[in-house]
Each structure stands twice: as C-alpha cells, then as structure tokens.
N, C-alpha and C positions, 0 to 999 in steps of 0.2 A: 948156547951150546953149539958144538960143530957143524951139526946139521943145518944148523939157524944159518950160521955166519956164510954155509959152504951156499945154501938156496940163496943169499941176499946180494951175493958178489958176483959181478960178471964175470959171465961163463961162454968162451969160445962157441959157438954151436956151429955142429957139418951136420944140415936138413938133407935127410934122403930124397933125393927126388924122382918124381913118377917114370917112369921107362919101361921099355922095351922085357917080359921079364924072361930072366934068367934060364935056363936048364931048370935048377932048383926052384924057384919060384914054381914054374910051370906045373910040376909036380905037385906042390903044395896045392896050386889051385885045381890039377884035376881033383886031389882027395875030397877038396871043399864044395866041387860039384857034385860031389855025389851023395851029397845030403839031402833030407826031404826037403821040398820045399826052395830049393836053392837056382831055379828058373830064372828068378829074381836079378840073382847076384850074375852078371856076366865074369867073366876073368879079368875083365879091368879092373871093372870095380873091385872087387874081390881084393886085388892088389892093392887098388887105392885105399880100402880099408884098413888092411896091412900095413902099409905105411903112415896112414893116420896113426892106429895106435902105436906103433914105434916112436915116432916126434913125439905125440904127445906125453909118452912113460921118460921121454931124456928130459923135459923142456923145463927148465927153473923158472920159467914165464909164470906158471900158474901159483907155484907154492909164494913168489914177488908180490902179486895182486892181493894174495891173502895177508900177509906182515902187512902190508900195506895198509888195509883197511882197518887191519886190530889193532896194530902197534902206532901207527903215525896218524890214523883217524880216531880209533877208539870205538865204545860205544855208541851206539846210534839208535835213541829211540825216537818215534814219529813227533816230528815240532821239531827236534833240540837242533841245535846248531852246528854237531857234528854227523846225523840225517841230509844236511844241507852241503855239508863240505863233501859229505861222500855221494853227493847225485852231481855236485859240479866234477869229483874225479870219476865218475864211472863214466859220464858223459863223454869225459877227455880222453880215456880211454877210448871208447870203443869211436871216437874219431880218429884217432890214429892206428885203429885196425881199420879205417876206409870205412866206417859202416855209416850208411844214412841214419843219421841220431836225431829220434824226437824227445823234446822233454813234454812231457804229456801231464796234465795240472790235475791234482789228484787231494782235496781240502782231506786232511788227518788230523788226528785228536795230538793234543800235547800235555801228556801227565808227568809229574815231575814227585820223586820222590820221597823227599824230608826227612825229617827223626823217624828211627821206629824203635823202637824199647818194649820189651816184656819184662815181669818182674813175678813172679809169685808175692803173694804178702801172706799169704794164709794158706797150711797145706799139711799139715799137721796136728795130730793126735798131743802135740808137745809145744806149748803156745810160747816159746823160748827160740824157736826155729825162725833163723832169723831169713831173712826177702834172697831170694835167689833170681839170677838174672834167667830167660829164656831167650833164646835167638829164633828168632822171626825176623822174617819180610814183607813190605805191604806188596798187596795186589795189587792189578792194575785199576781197577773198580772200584779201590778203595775209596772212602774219602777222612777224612780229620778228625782225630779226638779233640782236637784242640790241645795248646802246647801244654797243658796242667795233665793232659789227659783222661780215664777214665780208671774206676775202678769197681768189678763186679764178679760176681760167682761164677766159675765154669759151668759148664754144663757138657759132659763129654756124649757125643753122639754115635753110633757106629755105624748108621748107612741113616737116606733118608724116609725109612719108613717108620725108625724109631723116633726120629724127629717129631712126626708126625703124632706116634703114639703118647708122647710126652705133651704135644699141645698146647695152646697160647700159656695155659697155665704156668707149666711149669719151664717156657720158654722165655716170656717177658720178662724182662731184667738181667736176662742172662750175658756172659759170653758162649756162647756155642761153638764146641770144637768138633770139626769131623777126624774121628780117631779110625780111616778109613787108610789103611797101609797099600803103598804100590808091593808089587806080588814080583819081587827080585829071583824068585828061581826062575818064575816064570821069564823073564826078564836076562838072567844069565846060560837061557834052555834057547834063547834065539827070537822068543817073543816080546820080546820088549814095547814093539809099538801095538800089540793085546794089551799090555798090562797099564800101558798109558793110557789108551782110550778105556777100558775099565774102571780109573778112578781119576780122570781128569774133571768129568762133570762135577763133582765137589768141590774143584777149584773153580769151574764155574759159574755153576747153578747154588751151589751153597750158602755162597751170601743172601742170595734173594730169597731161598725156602725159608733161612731162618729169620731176615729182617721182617718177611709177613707176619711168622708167629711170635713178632715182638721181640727177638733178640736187640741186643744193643750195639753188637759185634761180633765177628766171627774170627775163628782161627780152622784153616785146614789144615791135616800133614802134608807134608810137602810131598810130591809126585817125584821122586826122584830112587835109582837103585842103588847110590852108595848112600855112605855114611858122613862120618867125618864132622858130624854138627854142622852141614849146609844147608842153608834155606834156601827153595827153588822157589822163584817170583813165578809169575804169568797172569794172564786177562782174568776178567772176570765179570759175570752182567753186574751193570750199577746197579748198588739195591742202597745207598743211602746210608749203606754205615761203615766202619770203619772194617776191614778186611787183610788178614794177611795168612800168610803159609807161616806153620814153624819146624824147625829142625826134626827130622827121624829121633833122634835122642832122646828132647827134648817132649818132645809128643809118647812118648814112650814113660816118660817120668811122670806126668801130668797122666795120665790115665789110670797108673798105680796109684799114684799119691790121692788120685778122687773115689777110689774103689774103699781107702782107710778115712777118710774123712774128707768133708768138704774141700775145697779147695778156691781160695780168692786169688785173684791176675787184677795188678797195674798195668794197662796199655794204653802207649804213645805212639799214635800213627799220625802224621802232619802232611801228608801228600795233598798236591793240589793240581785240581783240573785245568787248565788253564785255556783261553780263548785257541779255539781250533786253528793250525796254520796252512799256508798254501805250500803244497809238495809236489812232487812229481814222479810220476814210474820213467826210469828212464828206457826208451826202444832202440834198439838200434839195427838195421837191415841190412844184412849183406843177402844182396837183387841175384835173383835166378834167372843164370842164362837163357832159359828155354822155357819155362813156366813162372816168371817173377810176380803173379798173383796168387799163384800157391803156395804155403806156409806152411814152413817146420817151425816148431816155436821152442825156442829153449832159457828155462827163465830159473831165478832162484829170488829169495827175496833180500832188500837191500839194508832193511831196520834190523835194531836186535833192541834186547832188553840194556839195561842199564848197569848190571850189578857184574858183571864180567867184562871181556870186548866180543861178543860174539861172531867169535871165530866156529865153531861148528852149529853155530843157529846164526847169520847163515852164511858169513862171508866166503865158508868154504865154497858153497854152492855158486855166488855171485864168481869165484875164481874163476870154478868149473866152465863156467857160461861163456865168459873171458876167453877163455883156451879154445873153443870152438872154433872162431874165428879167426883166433891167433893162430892155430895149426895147420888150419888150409891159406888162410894168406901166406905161411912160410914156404906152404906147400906147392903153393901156387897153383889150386887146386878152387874149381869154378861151379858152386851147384847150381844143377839146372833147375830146382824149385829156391824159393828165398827162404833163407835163415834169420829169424826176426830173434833176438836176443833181448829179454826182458831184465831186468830188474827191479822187481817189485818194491809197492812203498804201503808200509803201513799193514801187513801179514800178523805182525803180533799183535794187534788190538783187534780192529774191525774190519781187513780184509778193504780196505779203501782202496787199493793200488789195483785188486782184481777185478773188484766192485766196475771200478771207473772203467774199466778196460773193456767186460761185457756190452756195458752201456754202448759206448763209441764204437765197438766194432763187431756187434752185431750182425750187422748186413753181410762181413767179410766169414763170416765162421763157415758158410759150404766149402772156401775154400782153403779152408786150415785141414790142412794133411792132419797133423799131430803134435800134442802139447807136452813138452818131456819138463820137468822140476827136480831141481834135489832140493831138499831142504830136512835132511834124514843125519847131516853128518857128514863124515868124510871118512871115516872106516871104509874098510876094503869091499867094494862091490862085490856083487857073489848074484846081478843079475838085473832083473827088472823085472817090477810090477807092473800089471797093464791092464788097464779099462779099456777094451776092446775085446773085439770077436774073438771065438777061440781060433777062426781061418786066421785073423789076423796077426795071433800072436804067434800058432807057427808060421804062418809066411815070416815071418824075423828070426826064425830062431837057428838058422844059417849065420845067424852072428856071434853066437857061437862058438862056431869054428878058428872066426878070427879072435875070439877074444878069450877062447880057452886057454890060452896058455899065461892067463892072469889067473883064473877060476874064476871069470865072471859067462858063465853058462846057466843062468836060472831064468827061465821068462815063464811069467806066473799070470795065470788070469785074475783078476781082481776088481773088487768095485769102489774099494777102497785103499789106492796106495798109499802106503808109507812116505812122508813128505810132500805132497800134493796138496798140500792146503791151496793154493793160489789158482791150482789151473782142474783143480776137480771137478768146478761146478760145470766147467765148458764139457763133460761128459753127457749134461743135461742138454746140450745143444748140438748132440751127435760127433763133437769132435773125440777121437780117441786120444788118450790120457796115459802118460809112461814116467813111473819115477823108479831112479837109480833104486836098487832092493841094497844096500849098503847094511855089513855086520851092525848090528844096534847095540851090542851086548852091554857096549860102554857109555852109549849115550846118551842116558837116563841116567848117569854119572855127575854130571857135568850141564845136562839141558839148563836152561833158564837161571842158572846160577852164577856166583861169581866165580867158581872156578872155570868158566867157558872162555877160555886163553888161549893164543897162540900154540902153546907147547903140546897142548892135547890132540894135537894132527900131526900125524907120521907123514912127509912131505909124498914119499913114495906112493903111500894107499891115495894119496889128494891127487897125483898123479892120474893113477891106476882111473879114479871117477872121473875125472875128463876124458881118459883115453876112451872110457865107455862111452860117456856124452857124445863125444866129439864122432864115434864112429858109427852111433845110432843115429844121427841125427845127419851126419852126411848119407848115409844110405836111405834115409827116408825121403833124401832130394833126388836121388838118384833113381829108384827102383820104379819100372815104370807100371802105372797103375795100382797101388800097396791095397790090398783088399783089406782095408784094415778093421771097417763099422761090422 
C-alpha cells in the first residue's frame, strides 16, 4: 500500500542540528523549567530532547528496519534459520551505527511445528452429523500425536478448580479443554495486558494440571481479543502430551455442543522438539563520554513465533532499539553514560537470552542506571510504566513536557510493566525497569497469531515509540545523579 512503498524508498532527510536556541526555543524551555521536578533537565538538554524527538517522528530509518525483519527475514523462532540470518543483520546493523557489537552465545530450544488438524467426529444428539473441522494450533510444549493421530472424548473445563473437582476419574482418557475466555471489554476498556495475565496461565499451566490427572491432551481457548476464527500459539510447560489453543469460534461451538451431548475430537499435532541450538543476544554499545561504565539499557527481543512474521511481537520493538542510536549518530549527539542496545534471543520460550545475560553481567548491575523494553506493540505511546521509586518516577516526568505534544505524558509506578518480560527480573537486582505503556486495545488482536504482519503497524505510532525511547533513554545518560531506586 502507499504508506509501505512511501517508508521503503529513499527519503532526502535535513537532520536538525543542536544550536545556540532561538528567541522561541528559549521560551519554550523556560515554560519546561517550571515543571516539578525539572532541576534535572538543564536548557540544553531540554533542547536536545526536542530535537531527538523531532528526528526521530520524520525518520523512515525505523519503519526500513521493521519491513526488513518481516518481510525479507520473516518469522524467526529460536533454532530456525531465519533466528540466525536476523542476529547476523542486526549484528550489521548496529556496526554500522558505530556500536561496539558483541554476539554473546546463548544455547535456545528449537520446536518446529508440523500438521495440526482438529476434527469433531462425534457431537451430536443426531449420529447422521457428519466430522466437522476445528481450527487450532499446537503450543509451544506440545509434543506428537503421531501422524495417524488420536482420538478421545472432551472433557470441557472452566477454570482449574473444576479440573480438580472432576479428578483422575473422570480426567483419564480425556481431551481436556480449558473453556476459559480472554475478557475483550476489558481488553477494549484499556486493559488488555489485565486480561492477558488473567487467562494466560491456562495456556501455560494447563497442559501439565491436566496431563497429572491422566488427560491424553489438551485444547486451550486461545488468549486473544478479536475474532475472525484465529488461533493464538504461545509457550507452554512440557507436560508430555499433545497441546494446542483453538479458535474463539470454534471453542464456543464445542462447549454448547458438549452441554447437548457427548462430544468426540480427532487430533493431529506432529510437532517436534528438536536438539537445542547455539544463539546469540546480540549487544551493541554506544560508549559514554563521561561515565562509559554506566548503563542505560534499551532492548526488545529478537525471536517471534512461527505462524505470522512477528512484526508487533517484536520486530517493532527491535526497530525501536535501532533508532536510538541511529538518532543521535544523525544528531551527532555524545551520551555521557553508555547506551548498550540489546536484542534478545529466545523471550518466547525460556527467556534464554535474559537468562544468559543475568548470569554474565552480574557483577556490572550497581552500575546499570536503567533497563527500558518494548515488547507491548507499536500502537501509539500514551507513557511508561516504571518499577522504580515513586522520587524516581517523578524526577522523569519533566519528559512530559517534551513529549506532550504526541500525548505520551503518563509515567505510572508499577511492579509489573507491560512488555518487560526480558529485563523485569533485573528489578530483583535493584536495577530500575521502564517499558513504553503503548494503547494495547489491538494487540491481543493479532499477538501470537498469524495475523502478526507488517500492515498491522501504523509507521507514524512506530515512530511516535522510538521518539519516546530514544528521548528516555538519552536523558537518562544525561541527568546527573537520576534518584531513580
């Protein structure tokens, strides 16, 4: 479409560069000093802020990196071979923003996904009713019916206490379905990542509840707020039997239909585990003039699932990352602490990329200022979530000022941000934790599925989340002493 072809084709750029400022400027940053908390921000900076976010909202640099990784890379789950072509281009990338790049060796699982077929065979009061297909997809924890596959009674569950209550007896031999619906108002009311941590444990814990009490297999509903008959994949603990999500629709038919009569499932899931590979987190540092052992850390993760190209889980965010240092190298623009740019490996299964990261750089965490992620989407910012003090999160909220006139003015105290799977746990090591608060209303639309495409990013809001990155994350090099624990 227009937008596609307008972001993929070189584009003239005239980068504003840092100066002396203006009458007007001057103005603007007295009003900016008079915010609480704004000690911090000199009128330099203040300025140079400004102009970050300016670049960064013209720059076709970031929406490039994204087509890039969905369109000409593709999918990328941990093992596959297009995992490997996107750690050699990120790698190239961020050497030719000048960054000191380590590939840092990180062992990741390699599940590969095969047939999956549902079928009813039995589901009616009217034995004339002939085998009706269901759409599902296997989880990540799955493993194999084998290719003849399986075939056995539902058994519909509504949470796991009734599980419980039903017991080996009346669980052994079953398919077990958790008929556990994501809560879409809630979800189109602004809480979206409520409604996902609400019924996500089903897709993870529910294999293994019900393979103790003898199931044979399981079906979740899928965690997702639209419709459309799509099955949302994702992780799930090994429990040894076959596992997959099925469609909103389709989970909605199989519930009524077991309320009128029994109801038998044909399933074919063929997925297979395969010998674990060697990966890598790719780092790459651009060095602080004046304090180059202290760390701002700004990272997204690099993997996605399989059944889309994961464009908003999470190539947007790896964009985002991207643009950081591409806006101040245009800017020619020097933090005085370092900028370490991660790209995570391995966030949709086991967390190996963050895992391995802890490990190794342990010693250095006194000196990690702060850990910022997106991994929420690329909808329009509207602020940040932040695991740190509440001094800390007003001392930032002078940022604000500069970035109000996108409407990204929300800084929210929090224990738990929204996209921060990768760098949460470093909260437990005293480093403070910031992830873009990005609209989610839609991305529980499209997570984990295969509709997670290019087209589902508005290039402008993909923008809009770097311009935030990029100006969070330069001011955290800059401000001196951030009170942030």
């Amino acid at each position: 479409m227009g937008a596609v072809f307008f972001a993929l084709c070189p584009v003239p750029l005239t980068w504003p560069q840092p100066s002396r400022p203006s009458a007007q400027k001057t103005a603007v940053s007295k009003q900016q000093a008079s915010a609480p908390g704004v000690e911090s921000f000199s009128p330099t900076l203040l300025e140079q802020l400004n102009t970050i976010k300016t670049a960064a909202l013209s720059d076709p640099y970031t929406y490039r990196q994204l087509a890039y990784l969905t369109e000409n890379i593709g999918p990328r789950p941990s093992g596959s071979a297009n995992a490997k072509m996107a750690v050699k281009y990120i790698a190239e990338q961020m050497r030719e923003l000048g960054l000191d790049v380590h590939l840092e060796p990180v062992e990741v699982p390699h599940w590969v996904r095969g047939t999956e077929n549902g079928e009813l065979v039995g589901y009616s009061t009217s034995p004339q009713a002939e085998p009706r297909k269901i759409v599902l997809t296997a989880l990540g924890g799955s493993t194999s019916t084998g290719a003849r596959g399986i075939t056995a009674d539902l058994l519909v569950v509504n949470d796991f206490d009734q599980l419980k209550q039903f017991g080996r007896e009346k669980v052994s031999g079953k398919i077990v379905f958790f008929n556990k619906a994501f809560d879409k108002q809630k979800s189109a009311a602004g809480f979206a990542f409520n409604a996902y941590r609400e019924v996500v444990e089903y897709r993870e814990s529910g294999p293994k509840a019900a393979a103790s009490l003898g199931a044979i297999a399981v079906l979740v509903r899928s965690i997702g707020s639209a419709d459309y008959r799509l099955p949302h994949t994702g992780d799930s603990e090994p429990a040894g039997i076959p596992a997959a999500a099925v469609c909103d629709e389709d989970a909605e038919l199989m519930a009524h239909l077991a309320q009128q009569a029994p109801v038998r499932l044909h399933l074919t899931l063929t997925p297979e585990r395969l010998l674990d590979e060697d990966s890598f987190n790719v780092v790459g540092d651009l060095k602080g003039s004046d304090h180059p052992e202290q760390v701002v850390l700004v990272s997204a993760h690099l993997d996605s699932w399989d059944l889309g190209t994961g464009a908003i889980d999470d190539a947007a965010g790896i964009a985002m990352v991207l643009e950081v240092p591409h806006v101040l190298q245009q800017l020619h623009l020097h933090p005085k602490r370092t900028i370490r740019v991660i790209a995570w490996m391995d966030e949709e299964n086991n967390d190996s990329g963050s895992n391995q990261y802890r490990r190794d750089y342990n010693s250095e965490f006194p000196h990690h200022i702060a850990a910022i992620e997106s991994d929420a989407g690329a909808a329009h910012p509207l602020g940040f979530a932040m695991n740190m003090s509440q001094t800390g999160v007003d001392s930032l909220k002078p940022l604000g000022t500069i970035l109000g006139s996108m409407g990204t003015t929300v800084f929210e105290q929090t224990t738990r941000a929204p996209g921060t799977t990768d760098i949460a746990p470093l909260a437990e090591r005293g480093i403070p934790v910031i992830g873009i608060l990005q609209d989610q209303r839609h991305y529980y639309d499209y997570h984990h599925s295969a509709a997670d495409t290019l087209d589902k990013v508005v290039p402008s809001e993909l923008n809009e989340n770097a311009a935030a990155m990029a100006v969070i994350a330069f001011a955290l090099t800059e401000i001196p002493n951030p009170p942030l624990h």
